[in-house]
C-alpha positions in Angstrom: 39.4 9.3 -23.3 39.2 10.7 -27.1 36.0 12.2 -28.4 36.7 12.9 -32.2 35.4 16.1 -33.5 35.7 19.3 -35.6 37.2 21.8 -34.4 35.4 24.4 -32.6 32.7 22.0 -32.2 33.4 20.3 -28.2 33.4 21.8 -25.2 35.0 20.3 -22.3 33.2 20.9 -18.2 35.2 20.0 -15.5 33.9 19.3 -11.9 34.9 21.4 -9.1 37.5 19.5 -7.7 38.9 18.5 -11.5 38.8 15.4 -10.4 36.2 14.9 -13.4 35.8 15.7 -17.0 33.2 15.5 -19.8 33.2 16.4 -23.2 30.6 17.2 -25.0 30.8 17.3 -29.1 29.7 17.0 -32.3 31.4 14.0 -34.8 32.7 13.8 -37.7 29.1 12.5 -39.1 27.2 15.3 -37.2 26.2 13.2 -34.6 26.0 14.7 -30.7 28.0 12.8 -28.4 29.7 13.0 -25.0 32.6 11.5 -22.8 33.2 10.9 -19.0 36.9 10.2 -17.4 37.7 10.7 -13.5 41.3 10.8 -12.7 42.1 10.0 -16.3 40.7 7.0 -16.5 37.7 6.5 -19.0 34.5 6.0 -17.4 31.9 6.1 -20.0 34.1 5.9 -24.0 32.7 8.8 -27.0 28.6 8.0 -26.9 25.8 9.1 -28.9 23.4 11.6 -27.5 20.3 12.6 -28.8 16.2 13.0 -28.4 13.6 11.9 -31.0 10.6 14.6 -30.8 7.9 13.8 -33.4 9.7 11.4 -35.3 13.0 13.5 -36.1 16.2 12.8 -34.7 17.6 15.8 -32.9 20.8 14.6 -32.4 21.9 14.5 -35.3 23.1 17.3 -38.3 23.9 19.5 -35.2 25.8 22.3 -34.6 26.5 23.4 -31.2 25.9 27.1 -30.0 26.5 29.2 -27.3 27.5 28.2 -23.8 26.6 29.5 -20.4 28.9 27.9 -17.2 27.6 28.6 -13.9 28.1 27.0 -10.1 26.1 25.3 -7.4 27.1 25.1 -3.8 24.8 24.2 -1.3 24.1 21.5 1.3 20.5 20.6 2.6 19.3 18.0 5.2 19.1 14.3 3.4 18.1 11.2 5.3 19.4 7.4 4.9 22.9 7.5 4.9 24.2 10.3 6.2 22.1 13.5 7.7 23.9 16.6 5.4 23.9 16.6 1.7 26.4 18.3 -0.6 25.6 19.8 -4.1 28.5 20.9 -5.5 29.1 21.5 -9.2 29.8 23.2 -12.4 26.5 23.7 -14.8 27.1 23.6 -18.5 23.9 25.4 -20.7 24.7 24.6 -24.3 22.8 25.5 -27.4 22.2 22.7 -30.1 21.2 23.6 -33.5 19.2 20.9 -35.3 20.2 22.2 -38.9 17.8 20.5 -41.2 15.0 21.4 -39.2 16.1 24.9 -37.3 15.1 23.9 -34.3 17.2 25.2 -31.5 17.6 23.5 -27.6 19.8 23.0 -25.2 21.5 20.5 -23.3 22.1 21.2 -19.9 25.5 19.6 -18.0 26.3 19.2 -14.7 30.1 18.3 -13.5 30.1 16.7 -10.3 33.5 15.7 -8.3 31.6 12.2 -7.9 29.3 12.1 -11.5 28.2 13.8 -14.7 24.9 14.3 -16.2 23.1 16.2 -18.6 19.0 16.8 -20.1 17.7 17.9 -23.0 15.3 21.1 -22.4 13.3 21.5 -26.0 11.2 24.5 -26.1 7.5 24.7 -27.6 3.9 24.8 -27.3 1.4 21.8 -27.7 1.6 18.1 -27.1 4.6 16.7 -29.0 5.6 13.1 -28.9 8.9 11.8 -27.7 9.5 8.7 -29.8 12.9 7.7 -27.9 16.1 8.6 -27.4 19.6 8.0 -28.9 21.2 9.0 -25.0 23.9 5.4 -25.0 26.6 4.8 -22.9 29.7 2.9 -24.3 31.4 0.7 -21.2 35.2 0.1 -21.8 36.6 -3.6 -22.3 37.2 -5.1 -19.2 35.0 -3.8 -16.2 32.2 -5.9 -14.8 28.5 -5.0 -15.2 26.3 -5.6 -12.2 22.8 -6.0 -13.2 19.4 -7.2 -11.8 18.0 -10.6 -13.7 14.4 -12.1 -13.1 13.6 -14.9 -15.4 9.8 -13.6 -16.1 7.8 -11.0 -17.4 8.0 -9.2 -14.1 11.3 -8.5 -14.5 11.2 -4.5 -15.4 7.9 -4.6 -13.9 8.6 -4.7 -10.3 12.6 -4.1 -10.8 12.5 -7.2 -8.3 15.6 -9.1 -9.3 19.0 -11.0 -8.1 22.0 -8.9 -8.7 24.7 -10.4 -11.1 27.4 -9.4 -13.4 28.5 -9.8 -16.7 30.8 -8.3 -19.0 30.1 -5.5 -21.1 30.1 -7.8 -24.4 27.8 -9.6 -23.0 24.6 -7.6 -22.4 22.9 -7.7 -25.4 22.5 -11.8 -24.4 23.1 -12.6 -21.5 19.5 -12.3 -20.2 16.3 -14.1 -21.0 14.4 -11.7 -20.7 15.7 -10.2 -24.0 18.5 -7.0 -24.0 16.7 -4.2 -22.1 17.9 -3.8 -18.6 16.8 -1.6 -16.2 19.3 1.0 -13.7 21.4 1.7 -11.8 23.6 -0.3 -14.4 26.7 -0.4 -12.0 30.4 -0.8 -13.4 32.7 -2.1 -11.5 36.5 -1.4 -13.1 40.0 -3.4 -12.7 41.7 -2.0 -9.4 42.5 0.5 -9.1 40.2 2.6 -11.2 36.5 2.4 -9.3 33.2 2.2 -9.8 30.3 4.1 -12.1 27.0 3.9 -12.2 24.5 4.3 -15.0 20.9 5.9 -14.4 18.7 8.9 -14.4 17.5 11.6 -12.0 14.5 13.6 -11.5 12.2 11.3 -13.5 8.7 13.6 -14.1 6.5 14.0 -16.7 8.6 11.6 -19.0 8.7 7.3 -19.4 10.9 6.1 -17.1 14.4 5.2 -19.1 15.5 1.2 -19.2 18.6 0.7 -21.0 19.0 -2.1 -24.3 22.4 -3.1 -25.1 23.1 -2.3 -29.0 26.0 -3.6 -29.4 30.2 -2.9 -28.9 29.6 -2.8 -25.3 26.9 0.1 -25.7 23.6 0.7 -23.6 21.3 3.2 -25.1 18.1 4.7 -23.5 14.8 2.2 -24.3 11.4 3.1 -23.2 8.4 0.7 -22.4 6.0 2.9 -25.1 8.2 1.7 -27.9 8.4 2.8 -31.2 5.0 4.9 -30.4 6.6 6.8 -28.1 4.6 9.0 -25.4 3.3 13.0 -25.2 4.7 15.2 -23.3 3.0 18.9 -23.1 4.8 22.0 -23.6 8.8 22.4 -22.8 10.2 19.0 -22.5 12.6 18.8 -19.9 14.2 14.9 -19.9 14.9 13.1 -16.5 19.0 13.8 -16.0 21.3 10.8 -17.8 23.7 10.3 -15.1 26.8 8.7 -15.2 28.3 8.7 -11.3 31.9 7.7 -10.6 33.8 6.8 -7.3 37.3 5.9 -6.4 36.0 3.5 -3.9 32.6 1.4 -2.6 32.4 4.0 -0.1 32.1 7.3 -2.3 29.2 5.2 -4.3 27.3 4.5 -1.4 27.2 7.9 0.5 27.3 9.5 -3.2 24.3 12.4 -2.8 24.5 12.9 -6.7 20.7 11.5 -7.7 19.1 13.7 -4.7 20.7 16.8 -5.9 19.5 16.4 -9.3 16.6 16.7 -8.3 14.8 20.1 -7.1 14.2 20.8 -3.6 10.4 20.4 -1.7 8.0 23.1 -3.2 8.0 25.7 -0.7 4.1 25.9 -0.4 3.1 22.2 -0.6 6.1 21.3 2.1 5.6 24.6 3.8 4.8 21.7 7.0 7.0 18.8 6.9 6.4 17.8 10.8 4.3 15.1 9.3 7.5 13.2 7.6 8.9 11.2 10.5 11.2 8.3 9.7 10.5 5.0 11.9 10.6 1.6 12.0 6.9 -0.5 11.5 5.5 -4.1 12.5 3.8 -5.3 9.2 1.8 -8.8 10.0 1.5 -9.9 6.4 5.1 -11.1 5.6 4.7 -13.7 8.7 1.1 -14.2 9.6 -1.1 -12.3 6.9 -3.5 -9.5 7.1 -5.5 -9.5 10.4 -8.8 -8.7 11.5 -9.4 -6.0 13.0 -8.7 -7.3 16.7 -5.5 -8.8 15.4 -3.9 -5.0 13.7 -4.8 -4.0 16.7 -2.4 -6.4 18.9 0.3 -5.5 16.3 -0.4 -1.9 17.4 0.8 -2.7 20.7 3.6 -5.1 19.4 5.1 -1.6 17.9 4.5 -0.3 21.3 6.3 -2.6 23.2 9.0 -2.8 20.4 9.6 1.0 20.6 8.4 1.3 17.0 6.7 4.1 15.3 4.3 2.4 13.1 2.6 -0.5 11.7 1.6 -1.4 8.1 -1.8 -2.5 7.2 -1.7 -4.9 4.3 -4.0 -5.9 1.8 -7.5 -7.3 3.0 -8.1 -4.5 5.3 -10.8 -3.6 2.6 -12.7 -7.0 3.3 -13.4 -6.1 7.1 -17.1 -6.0 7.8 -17.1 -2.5 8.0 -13.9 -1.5 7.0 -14.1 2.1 6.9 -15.2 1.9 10.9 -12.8 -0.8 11.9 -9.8 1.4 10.5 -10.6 4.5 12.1 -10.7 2.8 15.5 -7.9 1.1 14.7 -5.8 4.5 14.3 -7.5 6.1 17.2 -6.4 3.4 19.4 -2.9 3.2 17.6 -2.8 7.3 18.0 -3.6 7.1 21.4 -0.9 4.8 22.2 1.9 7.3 20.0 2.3 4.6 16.9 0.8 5.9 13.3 -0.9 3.7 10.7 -0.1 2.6 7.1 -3.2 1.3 5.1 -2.5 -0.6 1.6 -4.1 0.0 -1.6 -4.4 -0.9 -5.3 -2.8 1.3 -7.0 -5.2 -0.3 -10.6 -8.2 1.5 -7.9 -6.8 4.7 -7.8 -5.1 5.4 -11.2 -8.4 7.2 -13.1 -6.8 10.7 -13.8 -10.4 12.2 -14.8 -11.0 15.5 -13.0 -7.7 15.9 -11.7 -7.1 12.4 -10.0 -10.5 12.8 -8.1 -11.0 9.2 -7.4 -7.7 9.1 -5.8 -8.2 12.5 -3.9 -11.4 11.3 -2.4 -10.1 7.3 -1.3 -7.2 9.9 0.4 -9.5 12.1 1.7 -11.2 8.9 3.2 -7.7 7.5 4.7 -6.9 10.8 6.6 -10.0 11.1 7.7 -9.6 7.9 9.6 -6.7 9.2 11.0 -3.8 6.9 9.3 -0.6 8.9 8.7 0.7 7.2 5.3 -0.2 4.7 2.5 1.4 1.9 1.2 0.4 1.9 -2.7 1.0 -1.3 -4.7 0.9 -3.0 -7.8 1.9 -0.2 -10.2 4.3 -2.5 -12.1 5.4 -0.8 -14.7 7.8 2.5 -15.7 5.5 4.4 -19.0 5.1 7.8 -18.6 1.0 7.3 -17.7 2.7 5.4 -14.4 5.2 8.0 -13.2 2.6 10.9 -14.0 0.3 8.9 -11.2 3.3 8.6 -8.9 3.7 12.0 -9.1 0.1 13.3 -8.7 -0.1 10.6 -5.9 3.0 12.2 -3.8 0.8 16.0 -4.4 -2.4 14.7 -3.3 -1.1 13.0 -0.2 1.3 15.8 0.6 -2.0 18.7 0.4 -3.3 16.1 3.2 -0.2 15.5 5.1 0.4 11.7 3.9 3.1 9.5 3.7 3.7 7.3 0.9 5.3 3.8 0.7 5.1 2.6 -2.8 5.4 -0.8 -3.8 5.7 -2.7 -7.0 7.7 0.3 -8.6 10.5 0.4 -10.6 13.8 2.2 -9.1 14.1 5.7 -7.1 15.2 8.8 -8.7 16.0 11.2 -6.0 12.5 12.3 -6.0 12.0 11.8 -2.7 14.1 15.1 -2.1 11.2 17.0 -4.2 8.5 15.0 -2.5 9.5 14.2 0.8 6.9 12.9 1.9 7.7 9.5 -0.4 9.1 7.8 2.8 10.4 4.9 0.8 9.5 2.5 -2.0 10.6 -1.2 -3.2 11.6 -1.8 -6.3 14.1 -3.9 -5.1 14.0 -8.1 -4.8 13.2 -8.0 -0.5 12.4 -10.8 1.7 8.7 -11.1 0.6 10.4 -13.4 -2.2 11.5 -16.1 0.5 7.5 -16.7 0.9 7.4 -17.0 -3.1 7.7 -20.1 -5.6 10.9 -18.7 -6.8 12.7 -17.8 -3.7 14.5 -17.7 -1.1 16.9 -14.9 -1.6 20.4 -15.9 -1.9 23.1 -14.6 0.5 25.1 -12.9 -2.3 22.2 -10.8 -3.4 22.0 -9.2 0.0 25.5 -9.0 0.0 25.4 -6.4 -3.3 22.3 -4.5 -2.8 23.9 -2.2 -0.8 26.8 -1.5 -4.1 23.9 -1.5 -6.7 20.3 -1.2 -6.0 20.3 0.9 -2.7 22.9 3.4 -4.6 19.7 5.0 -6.5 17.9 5.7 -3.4 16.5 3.8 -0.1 14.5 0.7 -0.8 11.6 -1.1 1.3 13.3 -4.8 1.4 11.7 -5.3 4.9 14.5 -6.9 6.5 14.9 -9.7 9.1 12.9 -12.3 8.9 14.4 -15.1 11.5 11.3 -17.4 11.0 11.8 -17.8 7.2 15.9 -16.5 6.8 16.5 -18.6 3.4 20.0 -20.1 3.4 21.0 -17.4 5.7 21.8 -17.0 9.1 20.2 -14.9 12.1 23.2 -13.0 12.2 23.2 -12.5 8.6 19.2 -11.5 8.5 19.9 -9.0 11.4 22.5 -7.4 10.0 20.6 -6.7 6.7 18.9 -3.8 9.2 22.1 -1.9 9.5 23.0 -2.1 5.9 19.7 -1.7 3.9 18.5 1.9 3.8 14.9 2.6 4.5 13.8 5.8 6.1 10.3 3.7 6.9 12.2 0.3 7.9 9.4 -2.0 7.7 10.9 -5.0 10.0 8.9 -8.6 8.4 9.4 -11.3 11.7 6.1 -11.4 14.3 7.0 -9.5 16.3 5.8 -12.4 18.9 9.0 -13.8 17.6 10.9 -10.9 18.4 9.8 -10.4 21.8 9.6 -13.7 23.1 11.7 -16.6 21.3 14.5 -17.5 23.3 16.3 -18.0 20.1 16.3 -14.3 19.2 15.8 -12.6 22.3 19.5 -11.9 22.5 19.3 -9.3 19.9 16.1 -7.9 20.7 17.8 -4.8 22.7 19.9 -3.8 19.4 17.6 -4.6 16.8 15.2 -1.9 18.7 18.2 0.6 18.9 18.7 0.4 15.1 17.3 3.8 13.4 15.8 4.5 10.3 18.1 6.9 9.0 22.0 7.3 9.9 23.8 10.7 10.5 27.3 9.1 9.2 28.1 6.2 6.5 31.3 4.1 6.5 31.9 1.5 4.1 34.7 -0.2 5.8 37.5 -3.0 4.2 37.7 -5.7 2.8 34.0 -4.8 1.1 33.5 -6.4 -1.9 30.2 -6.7 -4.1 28.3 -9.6 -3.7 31.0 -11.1 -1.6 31.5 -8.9 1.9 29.4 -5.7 2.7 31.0 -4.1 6.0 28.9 -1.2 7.1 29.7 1.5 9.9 26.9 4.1 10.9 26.5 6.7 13.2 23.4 7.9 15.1 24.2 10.3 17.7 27.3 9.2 19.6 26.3 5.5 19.4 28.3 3.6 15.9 26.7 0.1 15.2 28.7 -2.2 12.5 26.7 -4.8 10.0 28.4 -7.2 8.1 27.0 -9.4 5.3 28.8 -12.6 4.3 27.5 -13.1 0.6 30.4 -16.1 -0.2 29.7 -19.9 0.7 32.9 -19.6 2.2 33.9 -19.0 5.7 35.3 -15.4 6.4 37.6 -14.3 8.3 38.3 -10.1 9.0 41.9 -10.1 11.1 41.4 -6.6 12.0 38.4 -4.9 11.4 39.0 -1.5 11.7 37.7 1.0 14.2 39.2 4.2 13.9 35.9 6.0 12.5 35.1 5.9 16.9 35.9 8.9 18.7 38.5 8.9 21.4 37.4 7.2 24.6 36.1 3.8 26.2 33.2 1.7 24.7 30.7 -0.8 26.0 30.5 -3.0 23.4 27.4 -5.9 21.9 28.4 -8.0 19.7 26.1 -10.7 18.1 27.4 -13.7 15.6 25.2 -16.9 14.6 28.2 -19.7 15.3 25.2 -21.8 14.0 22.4 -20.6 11.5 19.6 -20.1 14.1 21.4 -19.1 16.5 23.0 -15.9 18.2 25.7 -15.9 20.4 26.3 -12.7 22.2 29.6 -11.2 23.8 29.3 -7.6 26.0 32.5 -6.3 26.9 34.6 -2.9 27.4 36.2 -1.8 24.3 39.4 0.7 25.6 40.8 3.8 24.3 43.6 2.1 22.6 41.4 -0.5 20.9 40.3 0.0 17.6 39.9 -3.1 15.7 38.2 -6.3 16.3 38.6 -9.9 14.4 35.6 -10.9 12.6 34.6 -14.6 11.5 31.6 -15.5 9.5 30.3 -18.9 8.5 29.0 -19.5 5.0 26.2 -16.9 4.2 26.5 -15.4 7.5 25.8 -11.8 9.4 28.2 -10.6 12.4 26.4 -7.2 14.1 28.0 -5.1 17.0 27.3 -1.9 18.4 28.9 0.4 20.1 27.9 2.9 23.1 30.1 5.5 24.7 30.9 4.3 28.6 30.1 7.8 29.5 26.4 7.9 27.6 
């Protein structure tokens, strides 16, 4: 890596472990710019920086001031992949002179042994207008870009597409939907260099950031406002531009970078979090529809029967009779039977921010008064700064009343859900809804990446396994997408009638109900490989279970999958393949103390599932 500048005018941060290094300078030209390499490799080549506030360019004709370095070390209770989170880094403050005008801010650094990223904080009073930014990110020659495509208008709408790759040169046509992409842009290096990953964190009061490709292999920050930009009150404080880097597909998935970027819960409104429980819910829509009244309420005892948590009330609930009535005896009865309820709404109904958002505090006032536990709000569909300001007010107003939040057509995660916990997950992600849909089903290889790209920003509401309507996939394959995908509210699509009952499925019933929401430990084991094989180990408690994802047409084969992340001792092992599509075949046997591998073979677009109990438990 080479950033050219003056001298005196870089400064160099290096992350705890000096594993990583950014520079941050001014060019020849004036221009701000910055640099990542991990391990002496170049990540991210010399890119421009900058923020446009009120139609000047503070990037450039800079001089940079003084700097402050400081640390972080902490760790704090996460959920999805693993159960302890790590914040660990080295904080840059550095003073930017914009000389033509005299304004003076700073851009703020972090150093991270597993990712960089830095904000612009611009102090002053009044409503100013961002008009854009010049934050880009040059990708070196040769890596491979994985990024979402949908061939329509709801592309960076509902951040619902198939995950792809291209190379770097290739961006600014590749799609045709034009050269605006949205993130995690994920970078996939020759062996053996690794993987990055291109997003932001801690997306508030700002337009959520897209990404166009400008040319010589360069993505620079695009927002949906355009050229008119948006207002932002007081300070502004930017999302984090975050640039994370691992050695290996297991440091980006259990990579807690975009959660610690983010502040943790306000003391006062989280003050109670024994609302927030993670769980698994029956939803009838995906395979049935919304019920009546009578109907929710067999699903209530579906969940029941199914050791479930919850279920999900799905659009048309509205439409009962007397709706109102008919939903607070359907949570009474689902209360009195331990299972909570999630009641859907229009996001276009609740979106008025006159007196504070008081059409959306009374319809919340209204659910928890009829005693459901969260909401799943949908339709929201796009990323502007009026959007995420109502996804922010929405996660206030439902904590003050002890409310979950599930939000649906949304664009991608930020690590917000560390600041408002009581977001228990969200989609923004292409899930199985799209094998009911025109332009479906969803192709094995797509599954096969998610974990590597999409799930990387955060968890995502995919609603996994859906044997009555698995695509070109097998029931192997669809299970296993339950272990993999990361959702602390795992909303599970098949009737649960199916689940219970079909002789077809009913070997798996006893794992699929022993599968958590969250995991305390993440292993992503060999031969993983986007898009192609994703081989996950997780922990919960003493008991490991292993998911595999075939995303290839190909048969596969694992020799010897390994199984040394199992403590010493004897297991009693399930183990659950599909030797034909819709079908499971299950093996139970003792695994000893000296075993620790297994073979592995998958057909074409297939799953393989085992878990794995301690004799002694």
């Amino acid at each position: 890596m080479r950033l050219e500048t003056t001298t005196g005018t870089s400064v160099e941060l290096e992350s705890p472990g000096g594993q990583l290094t950014a520079t941050i300078g001014v060019d020849s030209a004036g221009r701000l710019r910055f640099a990542v390499a991990n391990a002496g490799r170049t990540m991210i080549e010399p890119s421009e920086m900058g923020i446009i506030v009120d139609g000047t360019d503070l990037g450039e004709g800079v001089r940079i001031g003084p700097t402050k370095k400081e640390t972080i070390d902490e760790t704090y209770r996460t959920r999805g992949c693993h159960e302890t989170a790590i914040n660990r880094c080295v904080v840059l403050t550095l003073e930017v002179a914009h000389q033509p005008t005299g304004q003076r801010y700073f851009v703020q650094a972090r150093a991270y042994d597993d990712g960089f990223a830095y904000r612009y904080i611009v102090p002053g009073d009044g409503v100013r207008t961002v008009g854009g930014e010049r934050s880009s990110w040059t990708i070196p020659t040769g890596s491979k870009v994985w990024f979402f495509e949908r061939n329509s208008g709801w592309k960076l709408k509902s951040y619902a597409g198939e995950w792809i790759h291209t190379a770097p040169e290739s961006l600014s046509d590749i799609s045709s939907q034009g050269p605006v992409q949205g993130t995690p842009l994920v970078l996939e290096f020759p062996y053996p260099y690794g993987y990055a990953a291109i997003m932001e964190a801690a997306l508030y009061d700002y337009s959520g950031m897209r990404l166009e490709a400008v040319g010589n292999r360069t993505m620079q920050a695009n927002f949906s406002e355009g050229a008119a930009g948006f207002p932002v009150a007081g300070r502004i404080v930017t999302p984090w531009r975050v640039t994370m880097v691992a050695s290996d597909l297991n440091g980006l998935v259990n990579s807690d970078l975009i959660e610690s970027l983010n502040p943790p819960p306000l003391p006062g409104l989280f003050a109670d979090r024994s609302y927030i429980k993670p769980g698994r819910s029956v939803w009838r829509w995906w395979s049935q529809g919304t019920g009546t009244p009578q109907e929710e309420r067999d699903y209530v005892d579906y969940a029941v029967r199914l050791g479930f948590e919850y279920t999900t009330v799905d659009e048309g609930w509205e439409l009962w009779p007397d709706s109102w009535n008919e939903l607070r005896e359907l949570a009474r009865y689902a209360a009195s039977r331990g299972i909570g309820v999630f009641v859907w709404k229009r996001s276009k109904e609740i979106d008025d921010p006159a007196g504070g958002f008081k059409q959306m505090s009374d319809f919340f006032d209204a659910v928890r008064e009829a005693g459901a536990v969260g909401l799943k709000i949908d339709f929201i569909d796009n990323e502007a700064k009026a959007a995420i300001d109502f996804e922010t007010n929405a996660l206030r107003l439902a904590a003050e009343r002890k409310l979950m939040i599930n939000f649906h057509g949304i664009s991608k995660p930020t690590g917000e859900a560390r600041t408002y916990p009581n977001e228990i997950t969200r989609e923004g992600i292409r899930g199985l809804e799209l094998n009911k849909m025109k332009e479906g089903p969803i192709p094995a290889f797509h599954n096969a990446a998610l974990p590597f790209t999409r799930f990387v920003a955060g968890h995502g509401d995919y609603t996994p396994v859906g044997y009555s309507n698995p695509g070109p996939t097998t029931y192997a394959h669809q299970l296993a997408t339950a272990i993999v995908f990361t959702s602390p509210l795992q909303v599970i699509a098949e009737n649960p009638a199916i689940l219970l009952e079909d002789e077809r499925v009913i070997l798996a019933l006893d794992v699929l109900k022993a599968i958590p929401p969250v995991w305390d430990e993440t292993r992503v084991l060999a031969p993983s490989t986007i898009a192609e094989l994703a081989v996950f180990a997780r922990r919960s408690g003493l008991c490991w279970f292993v998911g595999v994802l075939n995303g290839t047409e190909e048969t596969r084969t694992i020799e010897m999958l390994d199984l040394s992340f199992l403590s010493p001792g004897t297991y009693d092992v399930i183990l659950l393949s599909s030797p034909e599509p819709r079908t499971f075949e299950r093996v139970e046997r003792r695994l000893g103390s000296a075993e620790r591998s297994l073979a592995v073979t998958m057909g074409p677009a297939d799953g393989w599932v085992a878990m794995f109990v301690p004799s002694a438990f």
